[in-house]
Rosetta silent file (secondary structure, phi, psi, omega in degrees, C-alpha in Angstrom):
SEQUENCE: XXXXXXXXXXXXXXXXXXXXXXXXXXXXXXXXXXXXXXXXXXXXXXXXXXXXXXXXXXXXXXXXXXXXXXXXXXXXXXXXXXXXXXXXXXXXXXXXXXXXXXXXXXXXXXXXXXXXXXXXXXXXXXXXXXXXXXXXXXXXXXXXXXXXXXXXXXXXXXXXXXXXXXXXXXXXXXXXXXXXXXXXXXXXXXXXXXXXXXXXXXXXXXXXXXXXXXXXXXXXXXXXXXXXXXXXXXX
SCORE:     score description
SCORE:     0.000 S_00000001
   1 L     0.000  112.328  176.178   58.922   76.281   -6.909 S_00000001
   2 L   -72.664  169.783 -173.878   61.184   76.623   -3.627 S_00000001
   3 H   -58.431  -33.482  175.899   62.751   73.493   -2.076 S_00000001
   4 H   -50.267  -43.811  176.490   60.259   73.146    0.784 S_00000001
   5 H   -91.919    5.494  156.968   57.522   72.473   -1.655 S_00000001
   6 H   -69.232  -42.052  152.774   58.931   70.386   -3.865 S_00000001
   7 H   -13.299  -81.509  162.149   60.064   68.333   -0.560 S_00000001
   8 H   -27.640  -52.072 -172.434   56.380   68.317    0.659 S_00000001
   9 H  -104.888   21.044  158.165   55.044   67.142   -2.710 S_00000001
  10 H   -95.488  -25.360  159.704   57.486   64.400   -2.981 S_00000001
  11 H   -31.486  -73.990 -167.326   56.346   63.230    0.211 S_00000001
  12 H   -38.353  -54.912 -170.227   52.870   63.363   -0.998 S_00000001
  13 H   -75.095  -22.028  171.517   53.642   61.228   -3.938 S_00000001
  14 H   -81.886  -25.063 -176.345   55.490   58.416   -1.445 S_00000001
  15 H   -86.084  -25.625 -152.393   52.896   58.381    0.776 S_00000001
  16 L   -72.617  171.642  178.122   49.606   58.087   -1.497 S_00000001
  17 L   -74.736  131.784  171.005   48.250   55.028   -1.652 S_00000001
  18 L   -42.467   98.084  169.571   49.040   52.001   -4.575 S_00000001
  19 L   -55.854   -8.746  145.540   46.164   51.060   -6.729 S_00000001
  20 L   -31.013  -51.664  166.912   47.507   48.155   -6.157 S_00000001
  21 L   -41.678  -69.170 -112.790   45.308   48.131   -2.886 S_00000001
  22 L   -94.838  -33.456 -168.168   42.298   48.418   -5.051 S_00000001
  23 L  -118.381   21.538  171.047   42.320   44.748   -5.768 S_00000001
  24 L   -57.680  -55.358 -177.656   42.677   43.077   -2.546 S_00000001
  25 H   -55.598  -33.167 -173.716   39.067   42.535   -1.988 S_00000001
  26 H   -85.450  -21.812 -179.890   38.566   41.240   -5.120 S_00000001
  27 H  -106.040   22.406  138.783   41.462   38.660   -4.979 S_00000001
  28 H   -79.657  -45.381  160.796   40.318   38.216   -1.576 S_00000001
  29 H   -55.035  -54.358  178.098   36.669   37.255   -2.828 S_00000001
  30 H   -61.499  -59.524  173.952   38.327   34.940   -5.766 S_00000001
  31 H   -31.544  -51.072  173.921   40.360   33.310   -2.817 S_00000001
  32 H   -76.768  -53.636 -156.078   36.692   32.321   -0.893 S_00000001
  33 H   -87.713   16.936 -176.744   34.987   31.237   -4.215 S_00000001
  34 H  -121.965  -15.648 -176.353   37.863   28.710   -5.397 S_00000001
  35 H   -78.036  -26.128  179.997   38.232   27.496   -1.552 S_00000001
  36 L   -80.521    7.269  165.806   34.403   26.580   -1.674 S_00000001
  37 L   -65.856  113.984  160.496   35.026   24.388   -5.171 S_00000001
  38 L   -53.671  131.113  141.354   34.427   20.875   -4.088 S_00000001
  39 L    36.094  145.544  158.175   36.905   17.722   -3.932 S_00000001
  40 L   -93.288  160.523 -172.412   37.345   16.430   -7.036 S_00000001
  41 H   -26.398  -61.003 -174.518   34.891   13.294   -7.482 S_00000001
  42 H   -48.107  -38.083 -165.089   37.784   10.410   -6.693 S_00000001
  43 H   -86.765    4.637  179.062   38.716   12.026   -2.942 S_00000001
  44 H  -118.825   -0.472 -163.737   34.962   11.350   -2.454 S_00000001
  45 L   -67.138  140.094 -174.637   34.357    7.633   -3.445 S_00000001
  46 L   -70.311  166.558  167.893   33.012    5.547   -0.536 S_00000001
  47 L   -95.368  164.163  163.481   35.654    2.895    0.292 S_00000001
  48 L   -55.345  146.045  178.782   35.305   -1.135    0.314 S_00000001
  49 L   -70.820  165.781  163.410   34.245   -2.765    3.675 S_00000001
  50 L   -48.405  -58.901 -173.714   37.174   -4.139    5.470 S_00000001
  51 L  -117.806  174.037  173.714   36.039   -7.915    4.698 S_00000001
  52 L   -80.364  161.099  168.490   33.771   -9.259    1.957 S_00000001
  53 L   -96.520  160.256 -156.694   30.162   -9.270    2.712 S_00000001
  54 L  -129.489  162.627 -173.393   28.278  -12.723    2.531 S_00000001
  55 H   -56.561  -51.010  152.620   24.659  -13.378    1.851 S_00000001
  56 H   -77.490   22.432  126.391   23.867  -13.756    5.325 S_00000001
  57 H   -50.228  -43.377 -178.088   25.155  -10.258    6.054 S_00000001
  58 L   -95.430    4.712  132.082   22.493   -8.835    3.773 S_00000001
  59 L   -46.246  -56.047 -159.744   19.970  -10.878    5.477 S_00000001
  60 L  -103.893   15.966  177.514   20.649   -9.600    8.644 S_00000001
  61 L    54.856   32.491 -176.005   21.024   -6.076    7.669 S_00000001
  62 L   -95.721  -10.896  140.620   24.847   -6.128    8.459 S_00000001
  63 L   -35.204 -153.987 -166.907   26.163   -4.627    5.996 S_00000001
  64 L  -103.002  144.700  122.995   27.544   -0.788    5.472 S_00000001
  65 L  -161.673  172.206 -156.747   25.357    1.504    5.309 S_00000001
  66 L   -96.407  147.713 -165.473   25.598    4.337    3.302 S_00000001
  67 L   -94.164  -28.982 -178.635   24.526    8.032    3.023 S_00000001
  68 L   -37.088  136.837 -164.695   26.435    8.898   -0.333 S_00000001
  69 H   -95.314   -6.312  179.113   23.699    9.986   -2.591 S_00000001
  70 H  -101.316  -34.878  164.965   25.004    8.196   -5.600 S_00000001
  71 H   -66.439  -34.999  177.895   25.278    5.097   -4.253 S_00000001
  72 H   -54.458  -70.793 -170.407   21.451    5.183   -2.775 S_00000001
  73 H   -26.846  -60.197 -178.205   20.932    6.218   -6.756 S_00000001
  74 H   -75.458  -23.901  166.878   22.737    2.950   -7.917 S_00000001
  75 H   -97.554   32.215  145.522   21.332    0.781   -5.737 S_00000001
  76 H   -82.246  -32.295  170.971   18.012    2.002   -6.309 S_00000001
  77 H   -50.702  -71.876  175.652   18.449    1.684   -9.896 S_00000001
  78 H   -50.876  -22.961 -175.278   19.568   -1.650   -9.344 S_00000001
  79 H   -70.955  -83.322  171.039   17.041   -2.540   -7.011 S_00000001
  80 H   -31.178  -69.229  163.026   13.929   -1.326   -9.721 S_00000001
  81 H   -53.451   -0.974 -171.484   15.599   -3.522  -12.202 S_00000001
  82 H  -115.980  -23.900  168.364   16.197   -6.602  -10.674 S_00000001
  83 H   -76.342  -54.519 -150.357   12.175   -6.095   -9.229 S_00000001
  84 H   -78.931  -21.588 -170.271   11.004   -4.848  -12.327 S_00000001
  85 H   -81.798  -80.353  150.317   12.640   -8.292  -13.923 S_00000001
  86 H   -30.461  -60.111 -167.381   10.767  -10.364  -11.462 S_00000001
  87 H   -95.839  -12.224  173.850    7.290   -8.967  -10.732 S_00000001
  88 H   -83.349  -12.780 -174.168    6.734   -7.896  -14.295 S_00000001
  89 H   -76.824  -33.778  156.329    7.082  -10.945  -15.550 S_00000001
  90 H   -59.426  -50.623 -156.622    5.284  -12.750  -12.680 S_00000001
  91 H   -77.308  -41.001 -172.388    2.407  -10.554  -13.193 S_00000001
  92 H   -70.484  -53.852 -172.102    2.437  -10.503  -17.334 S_00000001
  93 H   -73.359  -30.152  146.087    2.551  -14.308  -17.477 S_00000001
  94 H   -54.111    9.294 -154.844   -0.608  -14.356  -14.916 S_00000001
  95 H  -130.389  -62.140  164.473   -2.328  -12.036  -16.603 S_00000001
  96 H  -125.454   54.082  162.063   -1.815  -13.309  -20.451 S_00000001
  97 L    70.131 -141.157 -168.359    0.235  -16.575  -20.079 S_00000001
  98 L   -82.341  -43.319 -172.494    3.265  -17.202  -22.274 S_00000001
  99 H     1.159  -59.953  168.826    1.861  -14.613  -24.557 S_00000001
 100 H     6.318  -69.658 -150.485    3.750  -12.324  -22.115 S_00000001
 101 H   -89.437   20.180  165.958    6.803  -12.383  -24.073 S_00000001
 102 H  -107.555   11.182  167.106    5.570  -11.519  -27.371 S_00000001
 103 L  -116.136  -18.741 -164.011    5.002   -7.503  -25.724 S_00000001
 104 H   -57.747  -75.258 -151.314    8.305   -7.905  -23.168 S_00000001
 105 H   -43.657  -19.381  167.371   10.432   -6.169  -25.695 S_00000001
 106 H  -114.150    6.847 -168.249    8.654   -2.957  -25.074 S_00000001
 107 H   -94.540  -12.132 -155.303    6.963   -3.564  -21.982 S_00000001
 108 H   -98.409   -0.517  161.174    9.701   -4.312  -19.828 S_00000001
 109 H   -81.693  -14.791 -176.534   11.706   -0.918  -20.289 S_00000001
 110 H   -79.045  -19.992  162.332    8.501    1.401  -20.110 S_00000001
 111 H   -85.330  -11.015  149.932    8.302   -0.365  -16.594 S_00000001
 112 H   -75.551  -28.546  143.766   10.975    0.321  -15.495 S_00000001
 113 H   -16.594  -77.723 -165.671   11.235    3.919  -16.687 S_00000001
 114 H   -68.562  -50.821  168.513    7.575    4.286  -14.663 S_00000001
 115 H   -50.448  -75.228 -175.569    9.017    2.058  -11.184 S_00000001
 116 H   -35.315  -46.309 -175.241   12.406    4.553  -11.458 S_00000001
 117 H   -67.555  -43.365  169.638    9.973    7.373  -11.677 S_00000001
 118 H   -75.451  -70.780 -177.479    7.727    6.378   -8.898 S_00000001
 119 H   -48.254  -10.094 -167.409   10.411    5.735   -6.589 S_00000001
 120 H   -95.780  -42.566  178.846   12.252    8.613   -6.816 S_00000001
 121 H   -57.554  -41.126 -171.005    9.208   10.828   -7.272 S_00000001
 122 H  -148.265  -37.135 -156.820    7.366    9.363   -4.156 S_00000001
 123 H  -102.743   -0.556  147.376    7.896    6.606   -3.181 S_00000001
 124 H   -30.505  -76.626 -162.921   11.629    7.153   -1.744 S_00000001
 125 H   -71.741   -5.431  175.381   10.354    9.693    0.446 S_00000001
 126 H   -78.984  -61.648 -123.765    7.367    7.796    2.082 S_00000001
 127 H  -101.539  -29.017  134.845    9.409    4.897    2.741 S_00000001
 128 H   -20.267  -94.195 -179.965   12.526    6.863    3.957 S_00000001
 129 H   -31.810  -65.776 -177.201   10.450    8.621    6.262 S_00000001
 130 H   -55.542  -33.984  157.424    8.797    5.603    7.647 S_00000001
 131 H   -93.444   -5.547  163.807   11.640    3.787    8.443 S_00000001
 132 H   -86.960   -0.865  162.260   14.033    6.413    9.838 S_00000001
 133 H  -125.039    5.581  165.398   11.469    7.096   12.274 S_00000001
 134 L  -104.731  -47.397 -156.483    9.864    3.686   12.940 S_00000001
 135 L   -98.238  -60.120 -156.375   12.034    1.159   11.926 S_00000001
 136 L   -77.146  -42.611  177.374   16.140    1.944   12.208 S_00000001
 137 L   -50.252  -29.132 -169.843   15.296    3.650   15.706 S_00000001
 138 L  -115.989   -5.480 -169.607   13.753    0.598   17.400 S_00000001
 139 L  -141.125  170.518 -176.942   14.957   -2.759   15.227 S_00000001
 140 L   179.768  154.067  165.816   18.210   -4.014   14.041 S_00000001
 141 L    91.591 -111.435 -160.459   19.279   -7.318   12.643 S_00000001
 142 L   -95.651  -79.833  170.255   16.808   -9.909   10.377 S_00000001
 143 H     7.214  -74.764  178.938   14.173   -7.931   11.879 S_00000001
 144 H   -65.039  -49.955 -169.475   15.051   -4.561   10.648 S_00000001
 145 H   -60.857  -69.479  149.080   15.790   -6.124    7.180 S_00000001
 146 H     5.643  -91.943  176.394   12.336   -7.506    6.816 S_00000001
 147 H   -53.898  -38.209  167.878   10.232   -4.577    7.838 S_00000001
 148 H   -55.433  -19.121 -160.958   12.448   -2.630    5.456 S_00000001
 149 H  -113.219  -71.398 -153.775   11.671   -4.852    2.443 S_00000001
 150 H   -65.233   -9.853 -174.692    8.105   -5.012    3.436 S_00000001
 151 H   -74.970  -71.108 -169.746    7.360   -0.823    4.156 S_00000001
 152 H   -36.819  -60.634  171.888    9.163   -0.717    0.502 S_00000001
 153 H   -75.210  -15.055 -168.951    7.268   -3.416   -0.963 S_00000001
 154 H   -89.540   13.337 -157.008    3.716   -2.603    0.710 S_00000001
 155 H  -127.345  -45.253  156.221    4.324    0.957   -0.712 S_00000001
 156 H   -71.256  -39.141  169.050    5.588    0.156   -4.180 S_00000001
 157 L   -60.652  -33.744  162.260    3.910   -2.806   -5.169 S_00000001
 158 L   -65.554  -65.478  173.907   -0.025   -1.543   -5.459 S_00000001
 159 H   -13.575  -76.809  162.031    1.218    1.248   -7.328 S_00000001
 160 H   -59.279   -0.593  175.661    3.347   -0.685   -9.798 S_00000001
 161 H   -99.496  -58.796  160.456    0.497   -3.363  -10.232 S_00000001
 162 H   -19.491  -64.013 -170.400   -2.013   -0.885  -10.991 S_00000001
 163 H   -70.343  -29.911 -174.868    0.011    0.657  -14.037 S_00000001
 164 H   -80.115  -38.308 -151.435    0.884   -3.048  -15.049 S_00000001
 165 H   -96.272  -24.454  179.026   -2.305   -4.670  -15.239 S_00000001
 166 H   -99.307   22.173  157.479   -3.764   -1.520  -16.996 S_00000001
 167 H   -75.925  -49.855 -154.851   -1.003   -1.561  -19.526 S_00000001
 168 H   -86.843  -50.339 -143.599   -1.926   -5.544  -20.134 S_00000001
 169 L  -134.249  -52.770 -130.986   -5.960   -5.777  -19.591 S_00000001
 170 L    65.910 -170.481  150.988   -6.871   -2.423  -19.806 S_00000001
 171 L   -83.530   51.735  152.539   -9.632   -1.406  -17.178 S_00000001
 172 L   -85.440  122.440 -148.807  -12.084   -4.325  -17.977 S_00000001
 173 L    27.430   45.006  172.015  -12.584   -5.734  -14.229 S_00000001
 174 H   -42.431  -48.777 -170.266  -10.051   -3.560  -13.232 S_00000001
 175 H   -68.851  -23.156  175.784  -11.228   -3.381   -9.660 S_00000001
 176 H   -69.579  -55.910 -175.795  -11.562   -7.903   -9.118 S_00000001
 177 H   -18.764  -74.219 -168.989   -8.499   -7.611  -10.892 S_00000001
 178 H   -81.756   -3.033  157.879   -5.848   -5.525   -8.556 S_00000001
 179 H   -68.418  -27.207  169.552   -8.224   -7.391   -5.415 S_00000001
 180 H  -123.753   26.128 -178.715   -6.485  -10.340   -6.361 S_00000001
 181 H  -118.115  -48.179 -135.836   -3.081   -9.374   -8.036 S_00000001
 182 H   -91.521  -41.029 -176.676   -2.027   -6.703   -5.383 S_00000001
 183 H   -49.781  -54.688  178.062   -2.340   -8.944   -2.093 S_00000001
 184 H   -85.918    9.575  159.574   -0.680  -11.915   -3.740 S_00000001
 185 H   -76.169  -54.547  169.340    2.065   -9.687   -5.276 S_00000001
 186 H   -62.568  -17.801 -164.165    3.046   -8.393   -2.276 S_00000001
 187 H   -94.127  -19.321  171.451    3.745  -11.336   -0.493 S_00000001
 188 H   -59.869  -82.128  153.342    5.515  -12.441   -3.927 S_00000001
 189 H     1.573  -64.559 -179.433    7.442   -9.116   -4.184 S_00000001
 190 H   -39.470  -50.276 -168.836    8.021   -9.449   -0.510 S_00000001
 191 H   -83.651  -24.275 -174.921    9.682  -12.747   -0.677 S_00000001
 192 H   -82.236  -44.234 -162.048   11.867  -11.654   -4.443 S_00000001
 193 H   -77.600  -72.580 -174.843   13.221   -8.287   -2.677 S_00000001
 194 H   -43.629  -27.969  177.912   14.289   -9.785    0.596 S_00000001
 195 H  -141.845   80.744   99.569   16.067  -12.759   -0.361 S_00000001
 196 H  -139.103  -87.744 -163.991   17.093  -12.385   -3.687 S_00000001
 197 H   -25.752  -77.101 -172.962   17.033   -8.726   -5.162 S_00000001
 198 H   -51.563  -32.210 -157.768   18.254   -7.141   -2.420 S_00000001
 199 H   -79.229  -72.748  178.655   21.064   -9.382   -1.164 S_00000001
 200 H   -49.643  -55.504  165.245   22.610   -9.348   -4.827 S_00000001
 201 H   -57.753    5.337  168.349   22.517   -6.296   -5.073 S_00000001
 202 H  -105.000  -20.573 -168.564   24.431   -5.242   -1.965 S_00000001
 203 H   -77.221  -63.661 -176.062   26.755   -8.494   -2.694 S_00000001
 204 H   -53.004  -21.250 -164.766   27.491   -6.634   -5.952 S_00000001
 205 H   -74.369  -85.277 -142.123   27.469   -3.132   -4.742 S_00000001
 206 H   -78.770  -72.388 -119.004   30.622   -4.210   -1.401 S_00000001
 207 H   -90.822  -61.882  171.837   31.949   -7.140   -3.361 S_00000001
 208 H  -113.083  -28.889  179.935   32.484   -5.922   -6.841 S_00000001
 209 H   -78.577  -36.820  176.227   31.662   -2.278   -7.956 S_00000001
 210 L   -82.907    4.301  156.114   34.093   -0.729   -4.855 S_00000001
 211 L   -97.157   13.034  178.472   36.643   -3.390   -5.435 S_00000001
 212 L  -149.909  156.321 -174.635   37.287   -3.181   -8.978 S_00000001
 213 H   -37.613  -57.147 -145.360   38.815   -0.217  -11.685 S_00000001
 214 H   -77.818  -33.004  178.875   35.619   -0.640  -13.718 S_00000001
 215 H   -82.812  -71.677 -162.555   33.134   -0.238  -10.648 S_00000001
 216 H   -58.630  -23.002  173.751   35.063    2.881   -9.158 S_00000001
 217 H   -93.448   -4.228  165.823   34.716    4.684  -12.892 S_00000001
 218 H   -56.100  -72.753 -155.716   31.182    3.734  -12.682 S_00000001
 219 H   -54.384  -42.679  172.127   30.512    5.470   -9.387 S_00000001
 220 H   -20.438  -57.871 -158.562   33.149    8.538  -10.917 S_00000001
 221 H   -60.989  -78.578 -136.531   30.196    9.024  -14.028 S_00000001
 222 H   -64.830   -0.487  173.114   27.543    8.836  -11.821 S_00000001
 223 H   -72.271  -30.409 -176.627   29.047   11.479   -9.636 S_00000001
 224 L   -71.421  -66.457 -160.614   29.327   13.826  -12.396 S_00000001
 225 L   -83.130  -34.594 -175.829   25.843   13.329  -13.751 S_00000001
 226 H   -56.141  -18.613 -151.761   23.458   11.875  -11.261 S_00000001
 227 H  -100.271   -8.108  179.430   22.657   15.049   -9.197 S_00000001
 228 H   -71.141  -66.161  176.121   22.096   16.814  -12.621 S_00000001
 229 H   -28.551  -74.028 -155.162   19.420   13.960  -12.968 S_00000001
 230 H   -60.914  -15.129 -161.196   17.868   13.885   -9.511 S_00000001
 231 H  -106.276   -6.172 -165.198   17.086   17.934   -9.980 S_00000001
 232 H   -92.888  -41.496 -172.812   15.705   17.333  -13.533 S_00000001
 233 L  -107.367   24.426  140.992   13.371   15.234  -11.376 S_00000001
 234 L    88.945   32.186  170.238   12.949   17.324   -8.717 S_00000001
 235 L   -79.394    0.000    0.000   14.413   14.906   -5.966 S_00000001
């Protein structure tokens, strides 16, 4: 081999290209799927209002409020239990006295289970709808609060009466029945959400679960788990 071509093919060998090369795209590609990994959970927690809120904040619909999907979860949760507390109990002792409370131990978790189920399942998105395009656009204050309690309760409450009284009575005069339980339920319901349920449960929400260790490891779990939930139920 004369010197020119060994020259030539030493070249050759300096010039070719590094397989090295070969794996840009692909560490280029790794680079995009680890920048699109979300936050971790903590860098997402909503913060505490500025001041505390007082009972006639949550009257007057003056509170925060918030889009974070796990907080709508917990205070829906919270909401359905603290209703679920109240109207079944209302309804059970009108229906078979004190009796009631010899069935409560199983009756009053399968209603909530079935209220949790409804809301999330249906009746979230009617009542959603109806007030982000009726209600939030055009009202504010006491007002706003109101009509918000009652599109919620006129939407949940027949529903949830229905299931209760034929849990309790079965369908013997089902139809006199829910003619005179669902009208005066609502306005019961009406009166339990708006100035009690709801109130506490925003007072508890701003006041103590975002102001304390024990609340903030709360929201953590449900951050993890809830959205795994809402897709099991096809929210």
């Amino acid at each position: 081999m004369t010197t020119q071509q060994q020259v030539k093919r030493t070249n050759a060998s300096v010039n070719k290209p590094h397989n090295k090369t070969s794996n840009e795209p692909h560490n280029k590609t790794s680079n995009e799927l680890h920048n699109k990994i979300p936050n971790e959970p903590s860098d997402q927690l909503p913060n505490a209002p500025a001041t505390r809120i007082t009972y006639r904040d949550c009257l007057c619909d003056a509170t925060p409020h918030t889009i974070d999907p796990v907080a709508q979860l917990l205070f829906t949760v919270l909401i359905i239990g603290g209703m679920v507390t109240f109207m079944a109990t209302f309804n059970g002792l009108r229906q078979l006295g004190i009796t009631f409370f010899i069935h409560s131990h199983w009756f009053y978790p399968l209603i909530f289970v079935c209220a949790l189920f409804v809301r999330l399942a249906i009746g979230a998105r009617i009542c959603t709808f109806i007030i982000d395009k009726l209600i939030k656009p055009q009202m504010n204050g006491i007002l706003r609060a109101a009509l918000t309690s009652l599109i919620n309760v006129g939407i949940m409450t027949p529903i949830m009466v229905t299931i209760v009284t034929l849990l309790l009575t079965g369908t013997n005069n089902l139809a006199l029945s829910l003619a005179i339980n669902i009208p005066l339920s609502v306005v019961v319901a009406l009166l339990v959400n708006y100035f009690i349920v709801v109130p506490i449960v925003r007072l508890v929400y701003f006041n103590v679960i975002l102001t304390s260790p024990r609340g903030l490891k709360l929201l953590r779990f449900l951050q993890h788990y809830a959205p795994a939930f809402l897709v099991l139920l096809g929210c």
